[in-house]
C-alpha positions, 0 to 999 in steps of 0.5 A: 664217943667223943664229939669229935669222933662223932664229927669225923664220922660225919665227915667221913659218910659226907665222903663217902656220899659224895663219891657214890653220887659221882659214880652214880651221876658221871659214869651214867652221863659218859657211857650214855645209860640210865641214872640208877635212882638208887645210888642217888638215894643212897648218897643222898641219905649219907648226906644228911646222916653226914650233916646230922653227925657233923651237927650232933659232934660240933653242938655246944652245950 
């Protein structure tokens, strides 16, 4: 893969983290339920998947 390619994926799950946190943060808080700690988890580990990918594709050698 390109490192651009590698970089587009990392953006890519950086997106997808971010929408999963949403979810898992604001529908809990508006219907008045317990945070699944769960979710959290997972966006968080797509976070820095994302974050890795994003360094690994724009590293200069």
């Amino acid at each position: 893969m390109t490192r651009e390619t590698i970089k587009e994926i990392g953006k890519l799950c950086f997106d997808i983290a971010k929408i999963i946190f949403a979810i898992a943060i604001l529908t809990p808080l508006l219907k008045d339920t317990s945070i699944n700690y769960y979710a959290v988890f997972g966006s968080m580990s797509f976070i820095v998947g994302g974050i890795i990918l994003i360094n690994k594709g724009t590293r200069n050698e």
